[in-house]
N, C-alpha and C positions, 0 to 999 in steps of 0.2 A: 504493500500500500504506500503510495504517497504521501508527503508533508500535503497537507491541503490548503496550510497556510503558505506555500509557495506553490500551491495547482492553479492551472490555467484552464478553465473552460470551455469548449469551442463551443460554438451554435452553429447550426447549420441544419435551414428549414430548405425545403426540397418540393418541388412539386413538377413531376413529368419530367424529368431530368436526364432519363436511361441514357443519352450520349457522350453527360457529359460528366454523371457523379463519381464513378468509378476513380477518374483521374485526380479528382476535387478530391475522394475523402481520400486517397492514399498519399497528396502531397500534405495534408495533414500527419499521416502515421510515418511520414520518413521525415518529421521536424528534429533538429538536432537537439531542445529541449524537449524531455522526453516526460516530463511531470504533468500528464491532461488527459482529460478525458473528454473524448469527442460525444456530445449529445446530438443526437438527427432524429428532425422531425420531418418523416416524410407525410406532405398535407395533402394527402385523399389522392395521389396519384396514381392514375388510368392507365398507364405502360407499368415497365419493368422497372420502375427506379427502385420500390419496396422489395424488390429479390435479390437487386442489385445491392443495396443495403444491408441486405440480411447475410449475403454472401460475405461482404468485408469484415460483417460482426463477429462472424463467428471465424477468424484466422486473426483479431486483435482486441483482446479483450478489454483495450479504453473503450469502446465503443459502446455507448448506448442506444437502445434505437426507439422510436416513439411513431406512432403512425394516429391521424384524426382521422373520428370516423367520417366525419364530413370537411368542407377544404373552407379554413379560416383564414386563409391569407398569413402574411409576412408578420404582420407585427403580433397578433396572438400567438403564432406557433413560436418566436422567438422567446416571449413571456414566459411560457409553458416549458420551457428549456432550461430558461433562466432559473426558475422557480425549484427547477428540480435539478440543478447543477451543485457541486461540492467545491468550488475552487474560489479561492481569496482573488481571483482576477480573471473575468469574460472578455473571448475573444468571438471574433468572427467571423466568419466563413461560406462565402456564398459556392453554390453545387454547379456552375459552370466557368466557376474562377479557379486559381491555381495560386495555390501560397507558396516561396521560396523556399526548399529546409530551413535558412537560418531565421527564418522571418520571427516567429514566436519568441525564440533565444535576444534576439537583437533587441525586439520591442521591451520585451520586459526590462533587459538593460538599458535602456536607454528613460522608461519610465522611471524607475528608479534612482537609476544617477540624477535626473534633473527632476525629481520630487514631482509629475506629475501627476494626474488623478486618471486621464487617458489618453491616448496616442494612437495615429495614423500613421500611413507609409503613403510616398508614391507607389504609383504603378507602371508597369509595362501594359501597355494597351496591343490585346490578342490580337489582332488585326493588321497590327503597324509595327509592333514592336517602340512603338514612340514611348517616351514617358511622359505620364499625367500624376498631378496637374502640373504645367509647365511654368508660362507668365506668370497663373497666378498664384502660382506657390510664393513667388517672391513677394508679394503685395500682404497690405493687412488683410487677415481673416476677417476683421468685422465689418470690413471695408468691402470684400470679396462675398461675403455670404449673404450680404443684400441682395446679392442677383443671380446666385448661384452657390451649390453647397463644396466648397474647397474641401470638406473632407471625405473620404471613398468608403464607404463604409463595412464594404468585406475587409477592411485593412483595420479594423478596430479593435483595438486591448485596452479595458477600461477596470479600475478598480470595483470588486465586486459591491463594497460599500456605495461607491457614488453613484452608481448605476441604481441600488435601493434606494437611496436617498432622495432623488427623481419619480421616483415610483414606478422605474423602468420606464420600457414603451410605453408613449400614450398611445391605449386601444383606440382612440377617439380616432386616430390616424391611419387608415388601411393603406395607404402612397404617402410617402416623404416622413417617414416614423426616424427614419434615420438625422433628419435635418430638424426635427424636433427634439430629439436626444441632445443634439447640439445644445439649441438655442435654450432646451430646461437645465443646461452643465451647465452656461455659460451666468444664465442667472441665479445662480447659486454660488458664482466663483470658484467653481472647479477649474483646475487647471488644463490644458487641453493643449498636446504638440502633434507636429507633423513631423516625419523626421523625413531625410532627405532622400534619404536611400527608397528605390524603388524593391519592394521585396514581395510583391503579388503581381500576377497576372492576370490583366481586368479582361472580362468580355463585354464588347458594348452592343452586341449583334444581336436582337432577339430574345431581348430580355426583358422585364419587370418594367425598367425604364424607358426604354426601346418600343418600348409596343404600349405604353401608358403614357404618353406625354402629355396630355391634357387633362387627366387626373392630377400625374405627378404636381403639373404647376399650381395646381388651383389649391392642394393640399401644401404647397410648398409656401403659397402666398397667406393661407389660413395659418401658418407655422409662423411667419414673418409678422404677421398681424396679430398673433395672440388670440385668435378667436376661433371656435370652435367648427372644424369646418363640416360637421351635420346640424351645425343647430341653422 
C-alpha cells in the first residue's frame, strides 16, 4: 500500500472512447511516479470502451473502475471519482489525451517547490505537434482568461484539500466545469501555476470541445459572469 498522504489520484471519465483509451490509461501506468491510483468512470458507453477498461484493470491493480448506469456527462462522473478517491493530490486525465511518463513526477515537484495549491503543463497539440498554449502563456492569466481559458485541463494536479474547499465541480456546469474550477481557486486565493514544460498530448479533433462550441461558450460566459447558467 501507498503513503496516501503523498498519492496522486487520477480521474479519468470516458465515454465511447474504444480508439482511443487503451493508449490514454497505459500512459498513465508507465508514469515514473509510481504512488496512484487510476479511478475510470466509464459514462454509459455504447462501444467497447467498458471491456477495454476492464481489460487494463485486471493486469494493474491501481486501477479502479466505475461505470453509470445512465450517461451524466463530464462534470458528475468527475465528482463521483473525486469522492471516492484516497490521495492527498487529484490529477487529471482525459481518454483521448496522452500524459508524458514524467509528467505526474515533475508536476508534483514543481507544486511543491513553489508552494502551490494546483498546477498545469503545456501541451503538444496531436495534430501539429505544436505547443499550446503559446503567446498566451507568456501574458497574464487574469488578463488571458477573460477571453479564453489558458489553463488545459487534462494537465491538472490540484491539492486534494482545495479542490474540497470549492466544493469540487460545480454540477451547475455540464460545459466549461473546468474554467469554473479556475475562477472558484482563484476567488478563494489559491495558488494556481502553469509550468512551462509541455508534458501531455492534447487532442483537439472531435472532442467535448470540438463538437460543443456553443455550449462551451455560453457556459464559459455564465462562468465569467458569476451567474448560474440554468437559472
Amino acid at each position: 500500500m501507498g503513503d496516501n498522504s503523498q498519492k496522486v489520484s487520477i480521474l479519468l471519465s470516458v465515454y465511447n472512447a474504444e480508439r482511443s483509451i487503451e493508449l490514454s490509461i497505459k500512459s498513465i501506468l508507465s508514469q515514473t511516479y509510481k504512488n496512484f491510483e487510476l479511478l475510470i468512470m466509464d459514462d454509459h458507453s455504447t462501444d467497447k470502451t467498458f471491456k477495454i477498461c476492464e481489460e487494463m484493470r485486471s493486469i494493474d491493480s491501481r486501477i479502479t473502475l466505475f461505470k453509470n448506469s445512465i450517461n451524466l456527462g463530464l462534470t458528475k462522473s468527475l465528482n463521483i471519482l473525486a469522492l471516492n478517491s484516497n490521495g492527498a493530490y487529484i490529477a487529471r486525465q482525459d481518454a483521448d489525451d496522452i500524459s508524458l511518463d514524467e509528467r505526474i513526477e515533475k508536476q508534483l515537484s514543481f507544486l511543491k517547490k513553489n508552494k502551490f495549491d494546483a498546477v498545469y503543463s503545456r501541451t503538444f497539440l496531436k495534430d501539429t505537434k505544436k505547443i499550446s498554449p503559446k503567446i498566451t502563456h507568456y501574458l497574464p492569466k487574469k488578463i488571458v482568461i477573460k477571453y479564453k481559458n489558458p489553463y488545459i485541463h487534462g494537465t491538472l494536479l490540484i491539492k486534494r484539500k482545495a479542490l474540497k474547499a470549492v466544493n469540487f465541480y460545480d454540477e451547475d456546469f455540464y460545459y466549461a466545469q473546468d474554467l469554473k474550477l479556475v475562477l472558484d481557486l482563484q476567488k478563494t486565493n489559491y495558488k494556481i501555476g502553469i509550468m512551462n514544460d509541455p508534458l501531455y498530448i492534447l487532442n483537439t479533433e472531435n472532442n467535448i470541445s470540438s463538437n460543443n462550441k456553443n455550449q462551451q461558450e455560453y457556459y464559459a460566459n455564465c462562468a465569467r459572469k458569476n451567474i448560474n447558467p440554468n437559472g
